[in-house]
C-alpha positions as a Markdown table, in Angstrom:
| # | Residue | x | y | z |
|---|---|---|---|---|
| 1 | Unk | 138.3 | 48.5 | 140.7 |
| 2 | Unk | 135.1 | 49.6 | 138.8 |
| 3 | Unk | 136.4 | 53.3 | 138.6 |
| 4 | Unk | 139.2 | 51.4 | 136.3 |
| 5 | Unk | 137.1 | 49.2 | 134.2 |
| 6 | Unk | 135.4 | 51.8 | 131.6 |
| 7 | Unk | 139.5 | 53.4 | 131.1 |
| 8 | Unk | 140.3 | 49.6 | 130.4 |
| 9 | Unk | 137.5 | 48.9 | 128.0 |
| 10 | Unk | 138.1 | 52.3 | 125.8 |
| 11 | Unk | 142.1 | 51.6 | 125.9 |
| 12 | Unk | 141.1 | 48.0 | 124.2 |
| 13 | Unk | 138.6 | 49.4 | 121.7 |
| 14 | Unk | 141.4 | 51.8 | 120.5 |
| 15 | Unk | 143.8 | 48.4 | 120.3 |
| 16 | Unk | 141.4 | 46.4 | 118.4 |
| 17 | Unk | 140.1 | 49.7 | 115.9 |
| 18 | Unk | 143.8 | 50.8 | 115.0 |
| 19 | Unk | 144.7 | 46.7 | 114.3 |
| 20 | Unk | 141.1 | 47.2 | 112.1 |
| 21 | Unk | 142.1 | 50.1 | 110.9 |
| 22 | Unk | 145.6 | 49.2 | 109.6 |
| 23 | Unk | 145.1 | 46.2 | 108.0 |
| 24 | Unk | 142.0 | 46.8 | 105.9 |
| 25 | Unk | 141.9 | 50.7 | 105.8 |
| 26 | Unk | 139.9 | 53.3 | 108.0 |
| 27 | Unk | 137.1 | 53.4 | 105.0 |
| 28 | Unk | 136.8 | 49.5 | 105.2 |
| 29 | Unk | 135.9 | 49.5 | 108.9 |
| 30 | Unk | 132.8 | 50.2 | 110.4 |
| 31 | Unk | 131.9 | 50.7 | 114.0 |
| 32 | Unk | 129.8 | 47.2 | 113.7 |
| 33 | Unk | 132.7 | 45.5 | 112.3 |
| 34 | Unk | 134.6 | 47.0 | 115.2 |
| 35 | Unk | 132.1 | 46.1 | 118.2 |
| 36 | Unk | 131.8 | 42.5 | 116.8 |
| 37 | Unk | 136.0 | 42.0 | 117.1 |
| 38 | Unk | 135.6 | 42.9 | 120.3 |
| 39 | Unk | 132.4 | 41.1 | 121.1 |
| 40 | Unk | 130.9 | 43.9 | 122.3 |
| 41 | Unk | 127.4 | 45.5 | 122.0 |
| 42 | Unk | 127.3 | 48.7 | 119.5 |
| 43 | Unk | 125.5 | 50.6 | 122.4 |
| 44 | Unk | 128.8 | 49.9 | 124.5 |
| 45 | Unk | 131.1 | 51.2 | 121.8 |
| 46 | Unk | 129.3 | 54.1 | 121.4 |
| 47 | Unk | 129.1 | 54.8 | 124.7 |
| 48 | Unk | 132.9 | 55.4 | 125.1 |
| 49 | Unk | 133.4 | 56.3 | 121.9 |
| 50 | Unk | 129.5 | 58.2 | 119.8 |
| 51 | Unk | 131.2 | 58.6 | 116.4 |
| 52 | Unk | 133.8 | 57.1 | 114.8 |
| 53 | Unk | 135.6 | 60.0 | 113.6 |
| 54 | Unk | 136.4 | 60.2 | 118.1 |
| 55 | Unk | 138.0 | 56.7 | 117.6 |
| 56 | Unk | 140.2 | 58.6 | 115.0 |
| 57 | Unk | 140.7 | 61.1 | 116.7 |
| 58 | Unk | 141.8 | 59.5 | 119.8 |
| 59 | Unk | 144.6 | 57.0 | 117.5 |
| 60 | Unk | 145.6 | 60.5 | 116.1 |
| 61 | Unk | 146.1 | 62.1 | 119.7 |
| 62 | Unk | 148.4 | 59.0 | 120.8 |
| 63 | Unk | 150.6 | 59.0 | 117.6 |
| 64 | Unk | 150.9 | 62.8 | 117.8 |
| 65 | Unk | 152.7 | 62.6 | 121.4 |
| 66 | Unk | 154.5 | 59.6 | 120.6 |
| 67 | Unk | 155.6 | 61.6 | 117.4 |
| 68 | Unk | 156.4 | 64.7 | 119.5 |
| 69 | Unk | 158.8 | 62.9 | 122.3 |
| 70 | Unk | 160.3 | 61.1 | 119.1 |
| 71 | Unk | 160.9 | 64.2 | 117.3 |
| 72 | Unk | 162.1 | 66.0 | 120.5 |
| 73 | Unk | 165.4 | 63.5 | 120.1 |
| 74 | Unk | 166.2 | 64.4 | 116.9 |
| 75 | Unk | 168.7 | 67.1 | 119.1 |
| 76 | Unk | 170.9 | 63.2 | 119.9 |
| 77 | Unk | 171.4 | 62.8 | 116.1 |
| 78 | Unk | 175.2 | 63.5 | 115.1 |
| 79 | Unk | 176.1 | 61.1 | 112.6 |
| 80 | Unk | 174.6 | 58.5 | 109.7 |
| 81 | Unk | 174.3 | 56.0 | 112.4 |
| 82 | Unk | 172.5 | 58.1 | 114.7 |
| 83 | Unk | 170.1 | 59.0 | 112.0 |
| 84 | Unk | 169.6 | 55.7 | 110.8 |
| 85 | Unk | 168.5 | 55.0 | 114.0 |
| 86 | Unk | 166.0 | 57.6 | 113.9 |
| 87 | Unk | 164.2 | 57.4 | 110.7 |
| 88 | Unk | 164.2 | 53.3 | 111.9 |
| 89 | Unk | 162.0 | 54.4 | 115.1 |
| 90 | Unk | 160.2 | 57.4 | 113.6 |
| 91 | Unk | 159.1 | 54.8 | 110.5 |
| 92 | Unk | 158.2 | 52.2 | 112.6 |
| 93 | Unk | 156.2 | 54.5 | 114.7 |
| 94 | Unk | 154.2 | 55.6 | 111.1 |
| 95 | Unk | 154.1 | 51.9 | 110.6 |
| 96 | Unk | 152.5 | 51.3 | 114.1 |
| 97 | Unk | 149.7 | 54.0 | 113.0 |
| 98 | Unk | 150.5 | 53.6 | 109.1 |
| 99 | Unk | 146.1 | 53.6 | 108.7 |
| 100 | Unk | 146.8 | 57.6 | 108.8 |
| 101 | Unk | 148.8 | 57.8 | 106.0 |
| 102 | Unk | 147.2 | 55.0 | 103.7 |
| 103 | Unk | 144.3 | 57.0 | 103.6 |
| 104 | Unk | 145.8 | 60.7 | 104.7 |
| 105 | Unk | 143.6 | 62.4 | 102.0 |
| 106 | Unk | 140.6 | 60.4 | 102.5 |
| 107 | Unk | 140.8 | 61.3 | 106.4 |
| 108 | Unk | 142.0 | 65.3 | 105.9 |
| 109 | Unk | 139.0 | 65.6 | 103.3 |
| 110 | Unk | 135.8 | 64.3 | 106.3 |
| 111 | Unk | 137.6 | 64.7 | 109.6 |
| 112 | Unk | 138.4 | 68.7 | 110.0 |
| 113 | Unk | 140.5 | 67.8 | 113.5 |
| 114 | Unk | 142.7 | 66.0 | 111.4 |
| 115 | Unk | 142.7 | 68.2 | 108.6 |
| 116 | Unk | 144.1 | 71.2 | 110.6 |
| 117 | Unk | 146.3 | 69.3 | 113.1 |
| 118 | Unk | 148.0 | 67.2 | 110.6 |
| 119 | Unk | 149.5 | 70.8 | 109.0 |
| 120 | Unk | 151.3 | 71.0 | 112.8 |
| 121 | Unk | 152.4 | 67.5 | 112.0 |
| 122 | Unk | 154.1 | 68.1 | 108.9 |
| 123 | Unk | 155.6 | 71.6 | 110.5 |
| 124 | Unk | 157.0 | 69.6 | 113.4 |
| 125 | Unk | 159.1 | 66.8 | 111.0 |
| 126 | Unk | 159.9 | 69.6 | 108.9 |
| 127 | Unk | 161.2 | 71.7 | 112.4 |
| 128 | Unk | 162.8 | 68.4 | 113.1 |
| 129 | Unk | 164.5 | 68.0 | 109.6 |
| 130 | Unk | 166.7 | 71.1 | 109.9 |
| 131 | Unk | 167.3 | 70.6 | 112.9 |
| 132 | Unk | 169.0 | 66.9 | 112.1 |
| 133 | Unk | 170.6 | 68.6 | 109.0 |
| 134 | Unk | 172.1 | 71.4 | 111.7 |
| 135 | Unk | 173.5 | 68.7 | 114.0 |
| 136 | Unk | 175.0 | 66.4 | 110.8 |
| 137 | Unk | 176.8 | 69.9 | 109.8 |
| 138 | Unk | 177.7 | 71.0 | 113.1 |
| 139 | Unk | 179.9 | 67.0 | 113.9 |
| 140 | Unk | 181.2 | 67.1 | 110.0 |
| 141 | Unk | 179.4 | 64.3 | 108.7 |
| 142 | Unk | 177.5 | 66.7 | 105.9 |
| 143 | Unk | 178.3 | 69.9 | 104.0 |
| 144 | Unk | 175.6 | 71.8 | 103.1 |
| 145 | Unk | 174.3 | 75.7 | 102.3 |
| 146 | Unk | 172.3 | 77.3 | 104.5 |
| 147 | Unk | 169.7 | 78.3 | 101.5 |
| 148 | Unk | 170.0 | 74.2 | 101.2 |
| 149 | Unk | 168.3 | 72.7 | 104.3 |
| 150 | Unk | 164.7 | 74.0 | 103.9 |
| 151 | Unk | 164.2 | 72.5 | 100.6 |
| 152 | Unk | 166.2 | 69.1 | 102.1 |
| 153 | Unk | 164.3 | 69.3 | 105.2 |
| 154 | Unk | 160.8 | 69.7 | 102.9 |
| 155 | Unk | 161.4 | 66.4 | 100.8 |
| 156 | Unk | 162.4 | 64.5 | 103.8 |
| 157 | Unk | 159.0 | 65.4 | 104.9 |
| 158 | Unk | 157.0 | 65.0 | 101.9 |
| 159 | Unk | 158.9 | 61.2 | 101.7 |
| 160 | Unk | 158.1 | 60.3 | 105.1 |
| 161 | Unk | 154.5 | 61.0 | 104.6 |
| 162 | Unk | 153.7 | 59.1 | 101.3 |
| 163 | Unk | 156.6 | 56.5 | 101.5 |
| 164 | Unk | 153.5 | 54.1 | 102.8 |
| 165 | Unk | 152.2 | 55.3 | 99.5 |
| 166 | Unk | 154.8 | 54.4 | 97.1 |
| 167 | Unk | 155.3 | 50.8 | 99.3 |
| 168 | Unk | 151.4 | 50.3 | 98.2 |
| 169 | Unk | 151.9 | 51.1 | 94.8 |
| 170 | Unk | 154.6 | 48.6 | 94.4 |
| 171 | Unk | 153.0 | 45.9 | 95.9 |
| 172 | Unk | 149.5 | 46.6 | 96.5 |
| 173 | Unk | 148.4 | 43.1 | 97.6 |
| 174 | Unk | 151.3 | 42.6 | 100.1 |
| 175 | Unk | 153.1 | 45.9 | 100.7 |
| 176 | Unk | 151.1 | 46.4 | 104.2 |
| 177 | Unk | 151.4 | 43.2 | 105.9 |
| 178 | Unk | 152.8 | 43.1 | 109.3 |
| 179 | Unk | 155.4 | 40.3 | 107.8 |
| 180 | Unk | 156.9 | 43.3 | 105.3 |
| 181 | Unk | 157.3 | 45.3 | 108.2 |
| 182 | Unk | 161.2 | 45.0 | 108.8 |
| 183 | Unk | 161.9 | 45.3 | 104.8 |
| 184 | Unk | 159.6 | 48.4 | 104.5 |
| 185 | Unk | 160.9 | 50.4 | 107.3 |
| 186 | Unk | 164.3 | 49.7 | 105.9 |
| 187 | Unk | 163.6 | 51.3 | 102.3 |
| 188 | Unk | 161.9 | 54.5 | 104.2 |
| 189 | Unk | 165.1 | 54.8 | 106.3 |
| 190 | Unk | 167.4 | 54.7 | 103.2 |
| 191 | Unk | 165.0 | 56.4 | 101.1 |
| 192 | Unk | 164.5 | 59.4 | 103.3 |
| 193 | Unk | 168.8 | 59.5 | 104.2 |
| 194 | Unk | 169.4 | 59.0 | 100.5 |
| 195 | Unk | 168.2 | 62.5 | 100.1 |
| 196 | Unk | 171.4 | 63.4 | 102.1 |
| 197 | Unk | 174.2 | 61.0 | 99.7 |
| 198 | Unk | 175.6 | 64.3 | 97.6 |
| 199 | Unk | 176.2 | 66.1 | 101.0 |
| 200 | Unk | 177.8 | 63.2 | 103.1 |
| 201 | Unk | 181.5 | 63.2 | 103.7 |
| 202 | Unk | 183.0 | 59.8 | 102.0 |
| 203 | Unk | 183.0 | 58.1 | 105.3 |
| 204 | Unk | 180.0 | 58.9 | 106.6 |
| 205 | Unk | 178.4 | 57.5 | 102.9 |
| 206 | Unk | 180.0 | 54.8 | 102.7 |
| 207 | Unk | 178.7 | 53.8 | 106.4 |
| 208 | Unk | 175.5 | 54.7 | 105.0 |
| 209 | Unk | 175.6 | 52.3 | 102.4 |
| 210 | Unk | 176.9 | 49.6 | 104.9 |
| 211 | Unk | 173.5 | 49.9 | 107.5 |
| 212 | Unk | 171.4 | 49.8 | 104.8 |
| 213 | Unk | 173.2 | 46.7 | 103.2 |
| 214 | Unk | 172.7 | 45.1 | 107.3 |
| 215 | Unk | 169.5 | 44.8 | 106.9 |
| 216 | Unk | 168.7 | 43.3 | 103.0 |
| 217 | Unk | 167.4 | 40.0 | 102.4 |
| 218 | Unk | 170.3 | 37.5 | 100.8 |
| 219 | Unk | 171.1 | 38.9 | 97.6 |
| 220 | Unk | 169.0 | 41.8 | 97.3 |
| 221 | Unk | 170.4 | 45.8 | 96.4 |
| 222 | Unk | 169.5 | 48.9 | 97.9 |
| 223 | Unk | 167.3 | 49.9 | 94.8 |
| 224 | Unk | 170.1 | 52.4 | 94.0 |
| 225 | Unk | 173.0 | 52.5 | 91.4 |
């Protein structure tokens, strides 16, 4: 049992930093701030964990393998439904670390780990873009030039890494709380597969439109014409 108790302990400071760390902003916390949530000495903290930029580091290393087994699916998407699907899961996993990418530049400019590993993240969605695009084209639900996908697959990317961004902007006061969740990943999902609406065959737009419509409050649009 006590060979267990030390992997216990850092598993719960990572917990209680990325909860921290998403709902006022990695600049906002401090390691004190973080020791007190968890009633904890500093001296403990530090000792699984010397610098904060390791706590980072450590939230960044479990989102970027559940972001790799998530993008290794992408190969299952053959339709608007399958997508939808998809950008739903790989949103709410951005959601689940969204700390990253409400203060991506802050982070890239002090933490040089993140700074070089987050250009292999942005490689990998963008791998995983065309790759989506391919298996749309290859089932029928998309026509689209070959010369087409890289730019396609490029502002899918650059969408799904300042959509938390543009949700801030809009609202800054609310936009992040865990009750806009469900609304927020919704917009992402049909922002991101918008990008697609002048290559989807009638059907499969039309569907589009109808999962996105699923899952709007009472009486609100899809923020599109």
């Amino acid at each position: 049992m006590a060979t267990k108790k030390p992997r216990r302990t850092a598993e719960r400071i990572l917990e209680v930093t990325l909860d921290l760390f998403n709902r006022f902003g990695e600049p906002n916390v401090s390691t004190t701030l973080i020791s007190a949530e968890l009633g904890i000495s500093p001296g403990n903290l530090y000792y699984h964990y010397p610098a904060k930029d390791e706590l980072i580091n450590a939230l960044f290393n479990r989102y970027d393998k559940a972001l790799s087994e998530l993008l290794g699916a992408v190969g299952n998407v053959r339709n608007v439904e399958d997508a939808w699907l998809f950008f739903h899961m790989l949103f709410e996993l951005i959601w689940q670390h969204r700390f990253l990418y409400r203060d991506l530049n802050d982070l890239l400019s002090k933490n040089r780990k993140l700074e070089t590993h987050f250009q292999h993240v942005l490689e990998q969605k963008t791998q995983a873009m065309v790759g989506l695009l391919g298996g749309l084209q290859a089932s029928g639900a998309l026509t689209m030039q070959v010369r087409e996908a890289v730019p396609t697959a490029n502002a899918m990317v650059v969408l799904l890494s300042y959509w938390l961004s543009y949700e801030y902007v809009r609202d800054p006061r609310n936009a992040l709380e865990p009750d806009r969740a469900g609304e927020a990943l919704m917009r992402g999902a049909f922002h991101v597969l918008g990008l697609l609406l002048p290559y989807l065959e009638p059907a499969s737009r039309d569907h589009l439109f109808q999962l996105a419509g699923k899952y709007q409050p009472q009486g609100a649009g899809t923020g599109t014409a």
